[in-house]
N, CA, C and O of each residue as an XYZ file, in Angstrom:
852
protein
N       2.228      6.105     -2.764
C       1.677      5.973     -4.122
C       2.812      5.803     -5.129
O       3.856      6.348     -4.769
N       2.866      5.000     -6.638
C       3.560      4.387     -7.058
C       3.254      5.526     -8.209
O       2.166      5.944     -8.606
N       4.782      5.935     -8.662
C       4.860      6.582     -9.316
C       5.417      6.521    -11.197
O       6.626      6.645    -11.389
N       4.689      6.374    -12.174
C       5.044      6.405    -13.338
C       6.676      5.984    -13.584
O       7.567      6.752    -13.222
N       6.983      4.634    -14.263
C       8.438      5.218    -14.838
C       9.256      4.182    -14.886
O       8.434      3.269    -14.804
N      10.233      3.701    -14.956
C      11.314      2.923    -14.938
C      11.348      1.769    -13.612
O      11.788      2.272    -12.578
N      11.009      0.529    -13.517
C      11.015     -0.384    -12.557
C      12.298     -0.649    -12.046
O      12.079     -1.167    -10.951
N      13.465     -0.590    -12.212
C      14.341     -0.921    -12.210
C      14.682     -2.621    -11.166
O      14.712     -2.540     -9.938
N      14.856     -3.705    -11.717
C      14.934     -4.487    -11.333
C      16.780     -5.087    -11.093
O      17.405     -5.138    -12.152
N      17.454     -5.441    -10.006
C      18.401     -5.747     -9.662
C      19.069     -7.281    -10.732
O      18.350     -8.277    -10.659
N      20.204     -7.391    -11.533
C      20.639     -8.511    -12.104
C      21.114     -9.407    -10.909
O      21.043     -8.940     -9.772
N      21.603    -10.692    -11.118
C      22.217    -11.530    -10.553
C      23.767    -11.618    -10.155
O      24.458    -12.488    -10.685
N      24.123    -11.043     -9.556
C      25.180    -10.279     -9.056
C      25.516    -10.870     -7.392
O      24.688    -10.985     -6.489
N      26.925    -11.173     -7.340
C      26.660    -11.765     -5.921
C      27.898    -10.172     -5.248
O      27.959     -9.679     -4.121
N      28.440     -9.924     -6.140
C      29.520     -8.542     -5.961
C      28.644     -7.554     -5.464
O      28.240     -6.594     -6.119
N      28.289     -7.873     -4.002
C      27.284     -6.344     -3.184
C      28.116     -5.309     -3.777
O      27.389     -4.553     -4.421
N      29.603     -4.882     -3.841
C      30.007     -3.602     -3.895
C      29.780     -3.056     -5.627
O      29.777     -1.859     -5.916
N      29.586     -4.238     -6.731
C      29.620     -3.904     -7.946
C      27.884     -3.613     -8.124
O      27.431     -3.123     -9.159
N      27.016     -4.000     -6.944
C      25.869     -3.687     -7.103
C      25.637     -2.475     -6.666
O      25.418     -1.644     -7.547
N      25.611     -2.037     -5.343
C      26.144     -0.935     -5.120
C      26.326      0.254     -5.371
O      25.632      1.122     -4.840
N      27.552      0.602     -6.457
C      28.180      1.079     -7.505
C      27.025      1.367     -8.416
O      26.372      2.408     -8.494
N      26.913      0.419     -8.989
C      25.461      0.646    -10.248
C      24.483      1.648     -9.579
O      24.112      2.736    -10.020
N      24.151      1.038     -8.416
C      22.597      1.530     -7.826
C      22.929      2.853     -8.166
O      22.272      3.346     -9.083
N      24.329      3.958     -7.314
C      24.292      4.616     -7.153
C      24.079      5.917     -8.144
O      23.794      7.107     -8.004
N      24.399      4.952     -9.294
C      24.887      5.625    -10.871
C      23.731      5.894    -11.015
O      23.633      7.025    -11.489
N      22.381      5.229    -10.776
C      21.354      4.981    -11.658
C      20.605      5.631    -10.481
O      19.620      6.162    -10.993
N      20.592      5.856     -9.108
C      19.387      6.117     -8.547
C      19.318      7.583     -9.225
O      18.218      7.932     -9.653
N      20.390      8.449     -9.350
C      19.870      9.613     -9.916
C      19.073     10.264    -10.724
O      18.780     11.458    -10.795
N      18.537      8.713    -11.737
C      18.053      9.416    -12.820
C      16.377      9.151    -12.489
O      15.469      9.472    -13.256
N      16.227      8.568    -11.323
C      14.930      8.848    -10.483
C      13.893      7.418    -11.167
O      12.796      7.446    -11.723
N      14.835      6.227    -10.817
C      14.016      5.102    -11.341
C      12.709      5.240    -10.281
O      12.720      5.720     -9.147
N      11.581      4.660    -11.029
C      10.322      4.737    -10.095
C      10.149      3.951     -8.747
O       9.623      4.234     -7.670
N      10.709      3.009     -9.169
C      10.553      1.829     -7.766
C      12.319      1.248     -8.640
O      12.631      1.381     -9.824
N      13.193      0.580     -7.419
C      13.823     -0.348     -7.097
C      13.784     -2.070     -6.791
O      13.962     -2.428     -5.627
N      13.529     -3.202     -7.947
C      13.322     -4.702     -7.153
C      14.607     -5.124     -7.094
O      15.256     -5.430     -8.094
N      15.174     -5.171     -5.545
C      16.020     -6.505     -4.995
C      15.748     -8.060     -5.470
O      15.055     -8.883     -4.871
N      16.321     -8.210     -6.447
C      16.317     -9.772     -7.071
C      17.775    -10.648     -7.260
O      18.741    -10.116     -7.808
N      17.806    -11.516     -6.940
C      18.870    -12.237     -6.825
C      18.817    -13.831     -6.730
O      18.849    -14.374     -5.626
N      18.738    -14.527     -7.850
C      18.153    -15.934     -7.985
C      19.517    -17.082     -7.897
O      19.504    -18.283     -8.167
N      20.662    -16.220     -7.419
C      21.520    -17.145     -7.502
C      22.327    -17.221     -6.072
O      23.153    -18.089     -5.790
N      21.927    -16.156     -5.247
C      22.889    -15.997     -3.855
C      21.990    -17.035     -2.955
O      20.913    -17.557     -3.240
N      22.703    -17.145     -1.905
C      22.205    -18.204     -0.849
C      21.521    -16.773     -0.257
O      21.756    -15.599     -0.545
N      20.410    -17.490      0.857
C      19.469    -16.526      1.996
C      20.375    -15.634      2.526
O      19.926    -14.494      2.410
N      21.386    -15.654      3.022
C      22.108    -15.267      3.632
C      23.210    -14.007      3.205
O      23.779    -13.179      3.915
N      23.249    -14.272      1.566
C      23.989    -13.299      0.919
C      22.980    -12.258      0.525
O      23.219    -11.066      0.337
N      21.616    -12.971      0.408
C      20.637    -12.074      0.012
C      20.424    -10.657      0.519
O      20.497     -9.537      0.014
N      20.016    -11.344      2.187
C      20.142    -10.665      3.036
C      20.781     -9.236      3.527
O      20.253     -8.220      3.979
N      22.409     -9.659      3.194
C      23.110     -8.734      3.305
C      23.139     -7.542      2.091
O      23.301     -6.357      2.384
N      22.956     -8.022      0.645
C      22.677     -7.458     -0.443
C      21.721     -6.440     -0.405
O      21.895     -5.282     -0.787
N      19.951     -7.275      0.426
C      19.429     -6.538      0.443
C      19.313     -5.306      1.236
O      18.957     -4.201      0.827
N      19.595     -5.579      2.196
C      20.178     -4.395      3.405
C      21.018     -3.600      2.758
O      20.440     -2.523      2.608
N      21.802     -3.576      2.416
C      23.122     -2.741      1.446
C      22.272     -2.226      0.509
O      22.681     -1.110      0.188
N      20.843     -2.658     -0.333
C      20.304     -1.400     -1.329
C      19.649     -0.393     -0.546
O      19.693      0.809     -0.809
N      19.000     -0.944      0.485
C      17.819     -0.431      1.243
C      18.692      1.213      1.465
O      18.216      2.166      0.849
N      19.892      1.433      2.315
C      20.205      2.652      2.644
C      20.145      3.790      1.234
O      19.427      4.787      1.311
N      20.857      3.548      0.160
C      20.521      4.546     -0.297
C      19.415      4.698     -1.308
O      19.246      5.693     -2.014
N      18.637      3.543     -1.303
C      17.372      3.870     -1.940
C      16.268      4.639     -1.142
O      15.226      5.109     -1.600
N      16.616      4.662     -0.138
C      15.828      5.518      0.983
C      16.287      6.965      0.876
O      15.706      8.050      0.897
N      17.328      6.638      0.775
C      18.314      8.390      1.055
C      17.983      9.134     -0.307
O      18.305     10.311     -0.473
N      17.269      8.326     -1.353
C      17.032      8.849     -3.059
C      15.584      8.919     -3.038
O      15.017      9.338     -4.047
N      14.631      8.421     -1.613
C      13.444      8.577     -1.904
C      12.564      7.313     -2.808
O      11.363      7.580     -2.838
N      12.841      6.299     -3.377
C      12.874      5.343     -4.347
C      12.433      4.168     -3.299
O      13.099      3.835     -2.318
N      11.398      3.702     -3.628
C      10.980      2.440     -2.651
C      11.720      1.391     -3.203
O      12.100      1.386     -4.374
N      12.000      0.233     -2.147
C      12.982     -0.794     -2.385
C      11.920     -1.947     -2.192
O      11.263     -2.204     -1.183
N      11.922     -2.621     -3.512
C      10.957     -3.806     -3.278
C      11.837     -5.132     -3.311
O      12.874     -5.133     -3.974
N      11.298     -6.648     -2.362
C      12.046     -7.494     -2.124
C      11.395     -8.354     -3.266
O      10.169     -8.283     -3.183
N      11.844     -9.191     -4.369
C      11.771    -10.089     -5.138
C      11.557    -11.297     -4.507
O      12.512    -11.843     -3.955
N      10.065    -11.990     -4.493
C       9.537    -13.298     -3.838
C      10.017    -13.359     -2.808
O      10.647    -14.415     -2.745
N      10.113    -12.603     -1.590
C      10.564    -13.032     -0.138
C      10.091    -12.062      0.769
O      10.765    -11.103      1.144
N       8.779    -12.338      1.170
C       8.118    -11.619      2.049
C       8.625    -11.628      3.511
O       8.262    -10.750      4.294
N       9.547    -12.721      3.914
C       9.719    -12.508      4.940
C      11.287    -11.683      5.430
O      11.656    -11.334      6.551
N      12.116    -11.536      3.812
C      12.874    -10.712      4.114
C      12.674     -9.176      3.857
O      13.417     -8.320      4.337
N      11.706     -8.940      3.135
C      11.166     -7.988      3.065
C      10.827     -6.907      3.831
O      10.862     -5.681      3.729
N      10.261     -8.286      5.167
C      10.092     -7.654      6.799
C      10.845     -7.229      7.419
O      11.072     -6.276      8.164
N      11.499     -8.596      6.785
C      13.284     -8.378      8.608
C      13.986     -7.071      8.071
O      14.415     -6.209      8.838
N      14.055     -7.002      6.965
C      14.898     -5.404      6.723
C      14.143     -3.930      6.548
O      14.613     -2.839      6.225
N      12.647     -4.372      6.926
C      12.082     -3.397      6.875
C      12.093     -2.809      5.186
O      12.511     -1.653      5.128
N      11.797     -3.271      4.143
C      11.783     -2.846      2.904
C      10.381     -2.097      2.579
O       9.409     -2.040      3.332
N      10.472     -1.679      1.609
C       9.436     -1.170      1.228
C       8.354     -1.823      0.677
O       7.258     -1.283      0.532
N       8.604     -2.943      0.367
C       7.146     -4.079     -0.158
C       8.155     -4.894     -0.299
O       9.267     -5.018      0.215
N       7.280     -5.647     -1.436
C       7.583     -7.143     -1.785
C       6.822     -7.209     -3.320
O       5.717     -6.703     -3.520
N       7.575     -7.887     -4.310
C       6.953     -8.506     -5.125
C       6.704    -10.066     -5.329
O       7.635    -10.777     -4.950
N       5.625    -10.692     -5.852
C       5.170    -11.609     -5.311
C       4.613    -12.749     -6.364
O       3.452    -12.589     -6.740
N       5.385    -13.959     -6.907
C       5.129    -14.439     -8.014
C       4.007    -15.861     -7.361
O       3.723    -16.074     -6.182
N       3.565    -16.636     -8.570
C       2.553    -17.550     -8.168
C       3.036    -19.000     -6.821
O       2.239    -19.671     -6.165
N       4.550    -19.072     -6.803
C       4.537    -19.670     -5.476
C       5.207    -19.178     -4.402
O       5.929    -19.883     -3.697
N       5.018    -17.995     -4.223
C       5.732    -17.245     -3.417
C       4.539    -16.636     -1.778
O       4.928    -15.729     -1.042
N       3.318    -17.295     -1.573
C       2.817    -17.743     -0.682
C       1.677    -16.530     -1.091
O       1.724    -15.791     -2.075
N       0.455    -16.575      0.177
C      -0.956    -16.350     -0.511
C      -0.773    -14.593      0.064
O       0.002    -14.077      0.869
N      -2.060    -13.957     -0.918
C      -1.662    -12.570     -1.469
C      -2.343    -11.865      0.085
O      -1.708    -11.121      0.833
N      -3.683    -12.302      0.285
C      -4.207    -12.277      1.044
C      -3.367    -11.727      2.816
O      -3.572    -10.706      3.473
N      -2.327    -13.042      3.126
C      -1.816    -12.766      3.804
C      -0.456    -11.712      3.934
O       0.159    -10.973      4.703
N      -0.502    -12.196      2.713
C       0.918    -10.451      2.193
C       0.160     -9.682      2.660
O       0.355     -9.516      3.864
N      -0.797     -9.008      2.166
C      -1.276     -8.020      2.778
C      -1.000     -7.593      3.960
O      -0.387     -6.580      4.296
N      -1.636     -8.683      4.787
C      -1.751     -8.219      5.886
C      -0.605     -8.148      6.780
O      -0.806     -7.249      7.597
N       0.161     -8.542      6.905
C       2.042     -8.786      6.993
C       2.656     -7.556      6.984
O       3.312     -7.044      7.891
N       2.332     -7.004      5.616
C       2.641     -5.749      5.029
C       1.984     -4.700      5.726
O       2.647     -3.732      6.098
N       1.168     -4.746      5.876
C       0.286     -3.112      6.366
C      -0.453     -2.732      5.671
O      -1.081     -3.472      4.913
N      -0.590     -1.528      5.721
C      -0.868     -0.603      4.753
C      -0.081      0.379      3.833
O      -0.263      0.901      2.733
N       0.894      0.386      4.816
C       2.192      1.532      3.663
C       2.835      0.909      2.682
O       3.068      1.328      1.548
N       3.209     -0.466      3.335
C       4.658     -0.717      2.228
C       3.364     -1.119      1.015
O       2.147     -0.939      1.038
N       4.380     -1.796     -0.102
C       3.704     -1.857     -1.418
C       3.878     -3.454     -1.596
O       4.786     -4.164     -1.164
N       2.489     -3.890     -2.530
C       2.698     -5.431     -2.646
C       2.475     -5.443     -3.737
O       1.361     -4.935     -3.867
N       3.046     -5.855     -5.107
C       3.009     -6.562     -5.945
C       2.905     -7.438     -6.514
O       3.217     -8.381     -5.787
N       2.513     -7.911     -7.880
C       1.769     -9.366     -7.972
C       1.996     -9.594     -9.567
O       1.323     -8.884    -10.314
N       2.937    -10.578    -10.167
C       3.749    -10.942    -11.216
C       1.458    -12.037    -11.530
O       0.711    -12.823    -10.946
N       1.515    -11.330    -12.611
C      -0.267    -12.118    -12.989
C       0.596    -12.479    -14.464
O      -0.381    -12.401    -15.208
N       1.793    -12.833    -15.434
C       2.221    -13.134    -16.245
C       1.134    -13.368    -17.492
O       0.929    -12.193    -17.797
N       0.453    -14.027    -18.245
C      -0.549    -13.639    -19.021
C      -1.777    -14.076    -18.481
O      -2.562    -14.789    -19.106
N      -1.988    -13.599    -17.158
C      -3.515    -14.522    -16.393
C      -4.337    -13.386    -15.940
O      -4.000    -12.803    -14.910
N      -5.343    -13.018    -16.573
C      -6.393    -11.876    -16.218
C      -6.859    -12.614    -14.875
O      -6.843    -11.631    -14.134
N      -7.144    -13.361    -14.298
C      -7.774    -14.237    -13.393
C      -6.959    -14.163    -11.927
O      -7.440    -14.340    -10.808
N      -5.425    -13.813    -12.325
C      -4.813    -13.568    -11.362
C      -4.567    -12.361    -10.873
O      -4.314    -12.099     -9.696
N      -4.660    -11.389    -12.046
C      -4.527     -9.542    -11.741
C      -5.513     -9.709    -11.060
O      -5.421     -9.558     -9.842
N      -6.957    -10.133    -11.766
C      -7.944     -9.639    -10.160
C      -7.716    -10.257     -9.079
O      -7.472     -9.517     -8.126
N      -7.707    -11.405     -8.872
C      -7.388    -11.902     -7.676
C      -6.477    -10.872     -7.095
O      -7.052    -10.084     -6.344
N      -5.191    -10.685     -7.260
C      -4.158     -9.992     -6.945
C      -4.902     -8.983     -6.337
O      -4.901     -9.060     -5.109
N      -5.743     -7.765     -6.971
C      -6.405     -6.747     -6.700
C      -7.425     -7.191     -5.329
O      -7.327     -6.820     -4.160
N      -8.209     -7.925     -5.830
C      -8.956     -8.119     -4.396
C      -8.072     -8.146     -3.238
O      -8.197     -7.597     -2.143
N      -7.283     -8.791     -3.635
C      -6.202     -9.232     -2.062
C      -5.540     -7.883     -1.531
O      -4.973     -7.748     -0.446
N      -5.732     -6.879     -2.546
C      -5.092     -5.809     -1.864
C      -3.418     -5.358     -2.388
O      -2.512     -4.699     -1.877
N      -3.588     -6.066     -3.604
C      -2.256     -5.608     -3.988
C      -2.234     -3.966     -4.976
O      -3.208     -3.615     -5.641
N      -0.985     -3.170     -4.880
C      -0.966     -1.976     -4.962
C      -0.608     -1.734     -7.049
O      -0.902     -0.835     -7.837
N       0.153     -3.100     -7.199
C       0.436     -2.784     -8.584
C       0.327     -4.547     -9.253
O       0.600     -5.546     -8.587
N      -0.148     -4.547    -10.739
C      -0.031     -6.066    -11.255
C       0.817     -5.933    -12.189
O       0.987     -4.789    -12.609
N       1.476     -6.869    -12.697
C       2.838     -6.960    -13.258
C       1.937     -8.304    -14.426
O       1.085     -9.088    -14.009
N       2.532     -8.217    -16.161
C       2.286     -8.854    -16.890
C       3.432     -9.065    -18.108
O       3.798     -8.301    -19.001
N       3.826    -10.389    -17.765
C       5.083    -10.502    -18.760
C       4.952    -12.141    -18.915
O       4.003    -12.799    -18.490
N       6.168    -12.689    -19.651
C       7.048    -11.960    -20.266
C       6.627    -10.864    -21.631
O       6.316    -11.489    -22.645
N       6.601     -9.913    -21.714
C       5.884     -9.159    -23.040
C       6.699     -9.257    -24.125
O       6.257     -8.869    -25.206
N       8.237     -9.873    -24.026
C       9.051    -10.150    -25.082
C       9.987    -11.379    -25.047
O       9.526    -12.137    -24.194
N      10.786    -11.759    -25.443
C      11.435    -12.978    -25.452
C      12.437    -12.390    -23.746
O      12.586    -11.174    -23.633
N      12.847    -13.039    -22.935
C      13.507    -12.291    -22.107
C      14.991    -13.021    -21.891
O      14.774    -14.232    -21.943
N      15.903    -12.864    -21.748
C      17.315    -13.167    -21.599
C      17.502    -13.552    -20.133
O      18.373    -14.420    -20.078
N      17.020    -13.243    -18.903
C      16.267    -13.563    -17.736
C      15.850    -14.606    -18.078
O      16.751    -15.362    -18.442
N      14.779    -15.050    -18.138
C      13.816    -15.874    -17.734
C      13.326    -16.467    -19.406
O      12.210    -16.168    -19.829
N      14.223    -17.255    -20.189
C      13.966    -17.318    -21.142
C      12.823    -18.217    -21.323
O      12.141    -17.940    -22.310
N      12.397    -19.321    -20.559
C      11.616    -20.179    -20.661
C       9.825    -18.964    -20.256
O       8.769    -19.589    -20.359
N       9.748    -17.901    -19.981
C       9.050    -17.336    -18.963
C       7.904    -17.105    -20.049
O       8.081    -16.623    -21.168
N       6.591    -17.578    -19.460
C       5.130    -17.454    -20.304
C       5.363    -16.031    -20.923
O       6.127    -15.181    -20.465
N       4.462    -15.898    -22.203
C       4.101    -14.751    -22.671
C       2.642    -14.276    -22.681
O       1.574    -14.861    -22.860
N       2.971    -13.038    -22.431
C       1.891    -12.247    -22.070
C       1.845    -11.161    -23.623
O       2.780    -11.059    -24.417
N       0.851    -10.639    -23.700
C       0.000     -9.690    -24.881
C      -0.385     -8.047    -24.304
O      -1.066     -7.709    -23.336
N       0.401     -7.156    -25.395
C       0.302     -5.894    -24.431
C      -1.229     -5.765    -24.209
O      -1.461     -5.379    -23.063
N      -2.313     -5.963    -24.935
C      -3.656     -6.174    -24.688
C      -4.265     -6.362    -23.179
O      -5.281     -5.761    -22.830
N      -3.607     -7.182    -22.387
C      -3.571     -7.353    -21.435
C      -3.347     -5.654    -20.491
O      -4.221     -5.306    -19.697
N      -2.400     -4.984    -20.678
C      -1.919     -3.809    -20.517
C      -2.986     -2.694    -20.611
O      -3.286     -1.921    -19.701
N      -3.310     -2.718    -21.380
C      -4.514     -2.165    -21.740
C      -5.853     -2.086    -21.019
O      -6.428     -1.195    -20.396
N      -6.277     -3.977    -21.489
C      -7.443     -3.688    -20.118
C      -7.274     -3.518    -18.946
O      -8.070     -2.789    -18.354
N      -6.038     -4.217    -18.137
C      -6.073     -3.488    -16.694
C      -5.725     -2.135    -16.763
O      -6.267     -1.616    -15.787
N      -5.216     -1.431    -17.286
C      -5.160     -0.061    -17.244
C      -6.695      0.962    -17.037
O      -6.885      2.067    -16.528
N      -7.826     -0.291    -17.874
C      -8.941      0.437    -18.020
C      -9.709     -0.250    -16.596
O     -10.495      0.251    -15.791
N      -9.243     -1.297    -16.667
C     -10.630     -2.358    -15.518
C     -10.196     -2.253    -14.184
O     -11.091     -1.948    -13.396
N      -8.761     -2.467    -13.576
C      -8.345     -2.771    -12.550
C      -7.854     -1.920    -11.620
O      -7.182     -2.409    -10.712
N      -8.107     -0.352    -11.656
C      -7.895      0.901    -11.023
C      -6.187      0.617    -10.010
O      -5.740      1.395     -9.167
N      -5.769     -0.252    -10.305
C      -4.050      0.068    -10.114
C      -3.097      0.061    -10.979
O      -3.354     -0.063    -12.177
N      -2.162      0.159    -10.640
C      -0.912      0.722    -11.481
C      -0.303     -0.948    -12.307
O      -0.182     -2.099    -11.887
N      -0.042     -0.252    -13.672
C       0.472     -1.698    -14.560
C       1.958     -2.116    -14.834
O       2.597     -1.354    -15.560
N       2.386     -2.872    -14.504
C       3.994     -3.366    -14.984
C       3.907     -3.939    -16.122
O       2.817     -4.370    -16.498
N       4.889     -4.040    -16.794
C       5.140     -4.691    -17.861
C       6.722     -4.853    -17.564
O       7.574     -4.016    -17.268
N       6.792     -6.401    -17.777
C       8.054     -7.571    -17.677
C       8.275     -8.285    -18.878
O       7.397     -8.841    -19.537
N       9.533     -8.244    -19.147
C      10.033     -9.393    -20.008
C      10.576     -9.298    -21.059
O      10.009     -9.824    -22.017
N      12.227     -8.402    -21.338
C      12.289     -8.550    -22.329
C      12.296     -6.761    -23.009
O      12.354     -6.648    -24.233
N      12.260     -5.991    -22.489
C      12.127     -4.914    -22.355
C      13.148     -3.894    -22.920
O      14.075     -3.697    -22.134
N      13.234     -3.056    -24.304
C      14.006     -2.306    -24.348
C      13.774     -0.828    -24.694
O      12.560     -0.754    -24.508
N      14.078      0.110    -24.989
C      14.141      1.344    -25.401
C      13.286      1.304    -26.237
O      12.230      1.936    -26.211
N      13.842      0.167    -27.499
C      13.225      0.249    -28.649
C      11.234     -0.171    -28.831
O      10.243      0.195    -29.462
N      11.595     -1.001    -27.943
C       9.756     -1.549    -27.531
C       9.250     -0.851    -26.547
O       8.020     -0.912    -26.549
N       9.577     -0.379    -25.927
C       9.178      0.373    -24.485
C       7.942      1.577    -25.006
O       7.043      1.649    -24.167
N       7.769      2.375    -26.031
C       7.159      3.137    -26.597
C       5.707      2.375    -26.680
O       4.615      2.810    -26.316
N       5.947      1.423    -27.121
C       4.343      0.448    -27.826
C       3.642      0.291    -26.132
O       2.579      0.814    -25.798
N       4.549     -0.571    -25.197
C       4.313     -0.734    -24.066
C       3.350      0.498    -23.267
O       2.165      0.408    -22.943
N       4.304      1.678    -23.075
C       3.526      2.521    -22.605
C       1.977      3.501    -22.927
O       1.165      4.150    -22.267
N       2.233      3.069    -24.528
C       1.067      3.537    -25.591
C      -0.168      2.262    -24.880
O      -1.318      2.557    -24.552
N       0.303      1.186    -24.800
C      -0.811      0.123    -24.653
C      -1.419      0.131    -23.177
O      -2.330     -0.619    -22.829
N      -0.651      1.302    -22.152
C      -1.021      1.041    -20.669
C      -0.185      0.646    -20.233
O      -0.598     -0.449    -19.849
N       0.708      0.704    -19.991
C       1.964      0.509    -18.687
C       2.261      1.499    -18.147
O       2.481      2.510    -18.814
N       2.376      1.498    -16.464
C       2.834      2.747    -15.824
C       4.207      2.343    -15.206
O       5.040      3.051    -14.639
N       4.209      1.168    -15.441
C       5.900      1.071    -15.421
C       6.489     -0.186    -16.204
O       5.697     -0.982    -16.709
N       7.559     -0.336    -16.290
C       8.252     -0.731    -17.250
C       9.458     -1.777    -16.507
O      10.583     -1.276    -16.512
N       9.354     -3.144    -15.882
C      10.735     -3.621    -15.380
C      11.492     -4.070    -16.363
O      11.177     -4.666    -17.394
N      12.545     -3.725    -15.944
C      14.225     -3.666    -16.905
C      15.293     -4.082    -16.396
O      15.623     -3.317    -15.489
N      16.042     -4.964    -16.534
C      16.842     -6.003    -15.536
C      18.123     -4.838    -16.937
O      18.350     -3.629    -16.878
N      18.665     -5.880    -18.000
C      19.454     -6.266    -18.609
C      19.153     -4.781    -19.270
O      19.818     -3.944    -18.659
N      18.453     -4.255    -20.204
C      18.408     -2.752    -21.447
C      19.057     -2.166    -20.506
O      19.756     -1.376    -21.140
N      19.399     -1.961    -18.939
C      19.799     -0.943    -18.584
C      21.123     -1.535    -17.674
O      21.983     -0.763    -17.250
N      21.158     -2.681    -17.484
C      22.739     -2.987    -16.198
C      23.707     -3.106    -17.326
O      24.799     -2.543    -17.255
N      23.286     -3.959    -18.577
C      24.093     -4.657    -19.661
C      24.489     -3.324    -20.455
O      25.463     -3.511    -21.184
N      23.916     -1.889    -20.497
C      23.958     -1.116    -21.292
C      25.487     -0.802    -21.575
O      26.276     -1.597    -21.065
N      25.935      0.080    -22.198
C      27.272      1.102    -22.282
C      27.108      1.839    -21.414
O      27.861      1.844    -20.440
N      26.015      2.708    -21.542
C      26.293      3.749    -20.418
C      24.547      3.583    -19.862
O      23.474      3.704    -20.455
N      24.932      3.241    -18.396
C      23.296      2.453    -17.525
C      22.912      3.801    -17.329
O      21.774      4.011    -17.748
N      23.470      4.778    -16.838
C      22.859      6.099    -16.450
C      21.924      7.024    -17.576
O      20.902      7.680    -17.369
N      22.688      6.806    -18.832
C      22.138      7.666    -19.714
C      21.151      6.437    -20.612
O      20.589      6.829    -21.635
N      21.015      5.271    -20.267
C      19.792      4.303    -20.581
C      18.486      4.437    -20.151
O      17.449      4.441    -20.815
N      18.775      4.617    -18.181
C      17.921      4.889    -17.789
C      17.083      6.399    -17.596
O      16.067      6.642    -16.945
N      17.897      7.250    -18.392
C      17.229      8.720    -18.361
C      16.464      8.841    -19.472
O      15.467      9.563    -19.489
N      16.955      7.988    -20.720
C      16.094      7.646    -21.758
C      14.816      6.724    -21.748
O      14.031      6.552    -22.681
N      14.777      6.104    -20.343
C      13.047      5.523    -20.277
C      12.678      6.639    -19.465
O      11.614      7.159    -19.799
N      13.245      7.130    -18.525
C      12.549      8.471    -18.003
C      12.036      9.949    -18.788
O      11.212     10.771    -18.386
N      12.880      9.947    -20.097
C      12.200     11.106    -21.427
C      11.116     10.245    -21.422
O      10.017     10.534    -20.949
N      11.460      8.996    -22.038
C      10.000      7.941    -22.590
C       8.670      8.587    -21.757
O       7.627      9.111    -22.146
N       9.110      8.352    -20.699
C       7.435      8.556    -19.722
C       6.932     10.260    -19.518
O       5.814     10.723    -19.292
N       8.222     10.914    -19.697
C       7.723     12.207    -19.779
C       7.458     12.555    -21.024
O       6.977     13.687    -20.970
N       7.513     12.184    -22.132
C       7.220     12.370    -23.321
C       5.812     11.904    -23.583
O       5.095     12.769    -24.087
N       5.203     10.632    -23.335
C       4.199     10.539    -22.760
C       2.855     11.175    -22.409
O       1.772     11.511    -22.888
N       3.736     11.128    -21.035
C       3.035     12.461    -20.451
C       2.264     13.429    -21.396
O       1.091     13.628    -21.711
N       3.600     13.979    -21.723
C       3.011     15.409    -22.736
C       2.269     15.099    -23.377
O       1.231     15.755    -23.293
N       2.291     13.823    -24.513
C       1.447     13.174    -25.530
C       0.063     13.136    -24.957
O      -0.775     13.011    -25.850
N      -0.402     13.199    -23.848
C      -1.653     12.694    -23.254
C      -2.347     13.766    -23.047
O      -3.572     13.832    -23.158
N      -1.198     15.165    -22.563
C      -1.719     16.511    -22.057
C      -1.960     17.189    -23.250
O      -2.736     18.139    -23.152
N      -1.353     16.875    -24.696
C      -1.419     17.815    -25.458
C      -3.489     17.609    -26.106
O      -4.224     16.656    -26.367
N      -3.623     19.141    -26.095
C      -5.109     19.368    -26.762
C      -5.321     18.626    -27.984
O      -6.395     18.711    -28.580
């Protein structure tokens, strides 16, 4: 089960040991899930990259999800896969996957695709870009509204992508997000460790906000 909090998504980095390094800084502060993404290495560097997060995201408890590549996902035994519109049919993710690992499903501003996604059996839907993104600058925009109703309609867990900082992250989680992916507010930061403990107050603050009478 997918737990509230900080997505933490991997930058474009071909330096396994400077990736590495980061992970290690940052798994402490108990990001919710881990995505292996890397849009610039060949298959082969991927590979090795991804294998190199997998050990100590395991050893931190933190599921390691593979960014559009279900079939490396497999070979290293990862913890899921996330899964954008040509990254092959959801249906058969599923079943590939199992039942344990986790499948994800990038629905960017398409209500039509969160359900789909859901029927097929996916565990969390992802809706972005929700801000201008430095990533993926060309990348559709999505409306926290969106956030909202699947939070109310679609009985799984909500991402929010695109663009993402400290400063917006508040509205996000107010509107329905149970997690938050963050490439750049937190690798690009000054200090990534004490960035990412500040979306982790965010969600426990939250929290409280929801529990209080």
């Amino acid at each position: 089960m997918l737990k509230r909090g900080l997505y933490l998504v991997t930058p474009d980095w071909n330096d396994t040991e400077a990736l590495l390094e980061a992970l290690r800084i940052l798994l402490p502060e108990a990001p919710a899930v881990v995505q292996y993404r890397n849009k610039l290495a060949a298959p082969a560097h991927k590979a090795t990259q991804a294998r190199a997060l997998l050990a100590p995201c395991r050893a931190a408890g933190i599921p390691l999800l593979i960014n559009d590549d279900l079939d490396l996902a497999l070979a290293i035994d990862a913890d899921g896969v996330h899964l954008g519109r040509d990254d092959g049919d959801l249906v058969r993710a599923r079943r590939m996957l199992g039942p344990r690992r986790i499948l994800g499903v990038s629905c960017y501003g398409e209500w039509a695709r969160a359900e789909a996604g859901v029927a097929a059996g996916a565990d969390y839907v992802a809706f972005g870009a929700l801000f201008p993104s430095p990533t993926k600058p060309q990348a559709p925009r999505a409306t926290p509204d969106l956030l909202t109703r699947a939070k109310a309609g679609l009985g799984v867990p909500v991402a929010a992508i695109g663009g993402i900082t400290l400063d917006n992250a508040p509205a996000l989680i107010a509107a329905g997000a149970d997690l938050l992916a963050v490439i750049s507010d937190v690798f690009s930061a000054p200090g990534p460790a004490a960035r990412a403990a500040a979306y982790r107050e965010l969600f426990a603050s939250a929290s409280q906000d929801l529990s209080a009478p």
